[in-house]
Each structure stands twice: as structure tokens, then as C-alpha cells.
C-alpha positions as CSV (number, residue, x, y, z in Angstrom):
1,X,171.9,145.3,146.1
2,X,168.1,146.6,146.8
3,X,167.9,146.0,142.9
4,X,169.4,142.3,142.7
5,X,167.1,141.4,145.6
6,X,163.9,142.8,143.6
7,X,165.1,141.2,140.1
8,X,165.5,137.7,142.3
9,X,162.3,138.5,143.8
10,X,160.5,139.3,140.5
11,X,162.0,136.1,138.8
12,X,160.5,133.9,141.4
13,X,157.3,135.3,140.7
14,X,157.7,134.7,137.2
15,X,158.5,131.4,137.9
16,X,155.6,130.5,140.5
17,X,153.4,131.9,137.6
18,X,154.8,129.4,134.9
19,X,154.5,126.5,137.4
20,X,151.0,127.2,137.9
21,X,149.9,127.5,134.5
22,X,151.8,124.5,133.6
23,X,149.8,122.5,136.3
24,X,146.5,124.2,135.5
25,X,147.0,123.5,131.9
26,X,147.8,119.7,132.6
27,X,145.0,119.0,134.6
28,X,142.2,120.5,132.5
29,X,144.1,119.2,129.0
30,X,143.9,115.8,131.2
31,X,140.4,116.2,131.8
32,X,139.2,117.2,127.9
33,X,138.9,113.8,126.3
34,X,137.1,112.7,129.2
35,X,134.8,115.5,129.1
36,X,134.2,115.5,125.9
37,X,133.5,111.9,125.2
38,X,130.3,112.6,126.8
39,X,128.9,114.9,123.8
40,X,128.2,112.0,121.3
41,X,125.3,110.9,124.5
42,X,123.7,114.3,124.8
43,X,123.9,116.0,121.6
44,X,122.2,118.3,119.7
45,X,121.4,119.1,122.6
46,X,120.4,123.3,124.2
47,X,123.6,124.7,126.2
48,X,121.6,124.3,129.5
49,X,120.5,120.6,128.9
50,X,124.5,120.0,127.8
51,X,126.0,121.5,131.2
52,X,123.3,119.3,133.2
53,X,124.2,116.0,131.4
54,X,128.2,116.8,130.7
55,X,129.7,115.6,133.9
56,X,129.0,112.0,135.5
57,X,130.4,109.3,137.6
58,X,132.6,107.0,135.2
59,X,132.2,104.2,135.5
60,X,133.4,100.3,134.4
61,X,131.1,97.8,133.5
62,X,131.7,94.3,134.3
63,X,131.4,92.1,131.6
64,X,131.9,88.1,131.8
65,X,132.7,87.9,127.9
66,X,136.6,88.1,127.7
67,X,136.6,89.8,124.3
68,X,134.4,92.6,125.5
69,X,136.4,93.5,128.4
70,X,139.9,93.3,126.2
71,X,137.3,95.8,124.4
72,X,137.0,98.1,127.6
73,X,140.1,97.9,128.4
74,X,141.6,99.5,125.4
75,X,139.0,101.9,125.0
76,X,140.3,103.3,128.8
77,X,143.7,102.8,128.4
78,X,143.2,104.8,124.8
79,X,141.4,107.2,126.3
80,X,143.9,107.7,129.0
81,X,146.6,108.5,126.6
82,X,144.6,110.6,124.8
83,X,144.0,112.9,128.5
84,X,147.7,112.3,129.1
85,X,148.6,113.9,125.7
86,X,146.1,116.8,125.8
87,X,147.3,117.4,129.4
88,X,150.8,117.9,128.0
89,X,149.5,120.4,124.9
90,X,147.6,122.4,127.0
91,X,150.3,123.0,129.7
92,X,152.3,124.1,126.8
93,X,149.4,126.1,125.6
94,X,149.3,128.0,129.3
95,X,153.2,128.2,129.6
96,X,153.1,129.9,126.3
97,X,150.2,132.2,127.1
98,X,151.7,133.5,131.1
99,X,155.8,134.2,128.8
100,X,155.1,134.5,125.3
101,X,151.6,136.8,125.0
102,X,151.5,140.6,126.4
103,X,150.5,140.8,129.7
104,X,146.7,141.8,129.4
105,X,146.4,138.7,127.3
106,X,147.7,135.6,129.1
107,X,144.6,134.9,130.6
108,X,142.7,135.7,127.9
109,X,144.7,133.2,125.5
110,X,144.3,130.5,128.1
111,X,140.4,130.9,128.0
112,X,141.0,131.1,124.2
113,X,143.0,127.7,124.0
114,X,141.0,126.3,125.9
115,X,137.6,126.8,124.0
116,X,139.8,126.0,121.1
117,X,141.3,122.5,122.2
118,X,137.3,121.5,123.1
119,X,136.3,122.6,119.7
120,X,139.1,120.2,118.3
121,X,138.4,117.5,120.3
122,X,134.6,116.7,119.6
123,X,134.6,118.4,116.3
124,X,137.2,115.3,115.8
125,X,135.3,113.1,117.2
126,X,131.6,113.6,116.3
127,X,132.1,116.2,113.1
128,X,129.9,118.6,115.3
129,X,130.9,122.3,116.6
130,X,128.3,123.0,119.4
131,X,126.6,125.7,120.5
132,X,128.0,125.1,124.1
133,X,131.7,126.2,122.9
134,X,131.5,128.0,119.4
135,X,128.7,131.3,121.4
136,X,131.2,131.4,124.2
137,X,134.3,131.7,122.1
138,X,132.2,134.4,120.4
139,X,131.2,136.2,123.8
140,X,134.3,136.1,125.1
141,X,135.9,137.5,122.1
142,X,133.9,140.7,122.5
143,X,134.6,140.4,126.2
144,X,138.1,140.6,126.0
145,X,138.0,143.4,123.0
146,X,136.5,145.4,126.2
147,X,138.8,145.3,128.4
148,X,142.3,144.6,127.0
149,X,143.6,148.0,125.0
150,X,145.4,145.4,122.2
151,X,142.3,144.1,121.3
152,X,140.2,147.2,120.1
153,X,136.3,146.9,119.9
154,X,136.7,148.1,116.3
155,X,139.0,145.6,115.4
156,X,136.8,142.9,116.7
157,X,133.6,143.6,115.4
158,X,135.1,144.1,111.7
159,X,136.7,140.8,112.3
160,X,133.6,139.5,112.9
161,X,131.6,140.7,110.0
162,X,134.4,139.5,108.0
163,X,134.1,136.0,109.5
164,X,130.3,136.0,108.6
165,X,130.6,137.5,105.0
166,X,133.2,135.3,104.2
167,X,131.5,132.3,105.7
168,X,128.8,132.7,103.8
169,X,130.6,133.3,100.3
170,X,132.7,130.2,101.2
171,X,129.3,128.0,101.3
172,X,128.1,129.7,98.3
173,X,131.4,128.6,96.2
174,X,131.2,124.9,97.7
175,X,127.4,124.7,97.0
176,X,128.2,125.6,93.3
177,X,130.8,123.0,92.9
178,X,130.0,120.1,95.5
179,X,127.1,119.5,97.8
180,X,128.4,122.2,101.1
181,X,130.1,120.0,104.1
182,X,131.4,123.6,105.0
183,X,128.3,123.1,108.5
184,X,126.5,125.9,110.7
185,X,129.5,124.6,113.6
186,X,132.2,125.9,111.6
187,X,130.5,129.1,110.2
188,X,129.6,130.2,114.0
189,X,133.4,129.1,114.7
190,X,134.8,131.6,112.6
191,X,132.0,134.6,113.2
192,X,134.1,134.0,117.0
193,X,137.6,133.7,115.7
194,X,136.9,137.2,113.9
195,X,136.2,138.7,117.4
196,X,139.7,137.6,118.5
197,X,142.2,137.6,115.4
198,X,140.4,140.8,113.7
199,X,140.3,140.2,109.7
200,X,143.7,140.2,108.8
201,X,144.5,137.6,111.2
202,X,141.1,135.5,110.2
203,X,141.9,135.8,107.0
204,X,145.6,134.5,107.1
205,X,144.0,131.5,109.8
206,X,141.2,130.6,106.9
207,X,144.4,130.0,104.6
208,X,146.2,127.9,106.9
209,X,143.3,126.5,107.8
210,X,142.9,125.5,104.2
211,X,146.5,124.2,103.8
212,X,146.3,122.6,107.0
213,X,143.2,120.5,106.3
214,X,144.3,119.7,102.4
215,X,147.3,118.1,103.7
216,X,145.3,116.0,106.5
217,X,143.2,114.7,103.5
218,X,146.1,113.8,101.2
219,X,148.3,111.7,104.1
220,X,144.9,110.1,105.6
221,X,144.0,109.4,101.5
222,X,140.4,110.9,101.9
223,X,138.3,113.4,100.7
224,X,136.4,114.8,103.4
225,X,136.5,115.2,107.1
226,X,136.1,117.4,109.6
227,X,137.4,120.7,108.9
228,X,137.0,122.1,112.9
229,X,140.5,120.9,113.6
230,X,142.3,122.6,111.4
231,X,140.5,125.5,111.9
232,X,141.6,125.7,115.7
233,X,144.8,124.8,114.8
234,X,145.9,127.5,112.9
235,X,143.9,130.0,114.9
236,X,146.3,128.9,117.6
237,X,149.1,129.6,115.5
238,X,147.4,132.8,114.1
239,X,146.7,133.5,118.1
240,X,150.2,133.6,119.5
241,X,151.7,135.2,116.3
242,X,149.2,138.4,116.6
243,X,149.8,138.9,120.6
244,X,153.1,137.9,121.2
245,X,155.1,140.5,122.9
């Protein structure tokens, strides 16, 4: 009986911790378009000069020309489903992280998701990696190779290494055969991935990544674009694959 009553009691706790996450995860995937629709106003900017100018009052502008506020209208209401869609992938994200990842990780893999999805998002957008994101993803790699017994400090700092070495022989290769759209963004983005996926895991991410961003080229008919995406895409993948219990 003493045992039922524990399993009930450790079930709801389970389940208070999902709900949480789930809500947590909406409201800050919610708030990531809106966020990041400021960095095309303020950068290249110094991280201290992007946290002063990233957060504002919106607000809407009255207009008396009829085709510009049709214009503002569906630049919100785009905008808003853009929140309302990265609200829903990042509660998945957190639901995933508090069930699916081994326990010293789940808050680890919601700060890594996180970073991630803001990387996506503006990288998308303005074909930029900045600074602000790309050096905490890499801190908190190192960070969490500290204090989580999974993630050895070894393991990261090879990782790392790897990231860079490879980086820079990737740029090489594409400088040799086409003028290098392969920017400083993306090689800082995967020096940080190697501090959380080691280099195996880097190493399988950089071919998905590949795969991943060849196929976006072939259904959008194009032959370049930003490559950030699909990088934090199949880190995610590569993420949940290499900590999952």
C-alpha cells in the first residue's frame, strides 16, 4: 500500500514536471520570433550593445494609406503564427528534454534548444550567427561538461578541436572549388556544438547537416542559403539521440 501511494505520488511529480516544461517551452518558443525580429535593427552589433537594444515596447504604427496597413497587418498576423508555431516546437523540445534525456541533462538540453531554435531563427532570417548566441552555446557547453558526469570534460574539449579543425578544412575545400559562403557564424556554431555532441556526434550532425541543407536547396530550386538551420536541426536530432536514457 505505502509503495502504491509513493508510485502515485512520484507520477504526479512526473507529471507537474511535464506540464511545466510544456508551458515554459510555449511561452519562450512564443516569444522567439518576436525577439528575434529585432536583430536585423541592431546588428553587427557587441553582445552588450545587443542585450540593451533587444527588448522594446511593440508597437503599431498608424498609417492612413489602406495598402500599407493591409501591409502591417499581415506582417503581425505572420509573425503571430510564426510565435504560435515556435511556441508549439519548443514545448515539444522541453517535454522531450524533462522524459526522454537522463536526468542530469533535462535542463541542460532545454538551455541547449533553446540557444539552438535562436540560432535557427535569425540565421533564417538575416543569414547571420551572432556572437550573442553562438559564445554562449560554447560556454555553456563547457559548463555543462563540468558538472554533468555524461558529458566528460575530455569528451568536450576534443569535440571542440574537432569542430575547429574541421571547420577550417571545410572552408579550405569550398575556397578551392567556389568563392566560401561557409561564414565565421557557422564556424563559431560548430567549435560550440563540439563541446556538447563530442566528435563522433559532431561529425554524424555535419553529415546530416549536409543532407539536410542539400535537400532544402533542391525543393526551394536554389543554390545557396543559409546553412545555420540545418545545422541546428540535426544537432537537435544528434542532441536527443546521444542523451537519451
Amino acid at each position: 500500500m505505502n509503495l502504491s501511494v509513493f508510485f502515485i505520488i512520484r507520477l504526479d511529480e512526473g507529471n507537474v514536471c511535464m506540464v511545466i516544461s510544456v508551458i515554459v517551452g510555449f511561452c519562450i518558443g512564443g516569444l522567439m520570433p518576436i525577439i528575434s525580429s529585432r536583430f536585423g535593427k541592431i546588428l553587427p552589433a557587441d553582445p552588450g550593445m545587443v542585450l540593451l537594444r533587444l527588448f522594446h515596447k511593440p508597437h503599431f504604427p498608424f498609417t492612413p494609406n489602406v495598402d500599407r496597413r493591409r501591409h502591417l497587418v499581415r506582417k503581425w498576423l505572420k509573425l503571430i503564427l510564426h510565435s504560435f508555431t515556435w511556441g508549439c516546437l519548443m514545448s515539444i523540445l522541453y517535454m522531450a528534454s524533462s522524459v526522454f534525456l537522463v536526468p542530469q541533462m533535462g535542463v541542460w538540453g532545454m538551455i541547449f534548444c533553446t540557444i539552438i531554435c535562436f540560432c535557427i531563427i535569425v540565421d533564417q532570417q538575416y543569414f547571420l550567427l551572432p556572437d550573442f548566441f553562438t559564445i554562449p552555446l560554447l560556454l555553456m557547453g563547457f559548463s555543462a561538461a563540468t558538472f554533468v558526469d555524461d558529458l566528460p570534460i575530455e569528451y568536450s574539449l576534443v569535440g571542440a578541436f574537432f569542430g575547429y579543425f574541421v571547420s577550417v578544412f571545410s572552408v579550405f575545400i569550398m575556397g578551392l572549388i567556389h568563392k566560401a559562403e561557409f561564414g565565421a557564424g557557422d564556424v563559431k556554431m560548430v567549435i560550440a556544438l563540439g563541446t556538447w555532441l563530442g566528435a563522433p556526434g559532431l561529425n554524424f550532425t555535419l553529415v546530416l547537416s549536409f543532407m539536410l541543407f542539400a535537400l532544402r536547396i533542391l525543393l526551394k530550386v536554389k543554390r545557396s542559403g543559409a546553412f545555420g538551420p540545418a545545422l541546428g536541426f540535426a544537432s537537435l536530432i544528434s542532441f536527443f539521440i546521444i542523451y537519451a536514457k
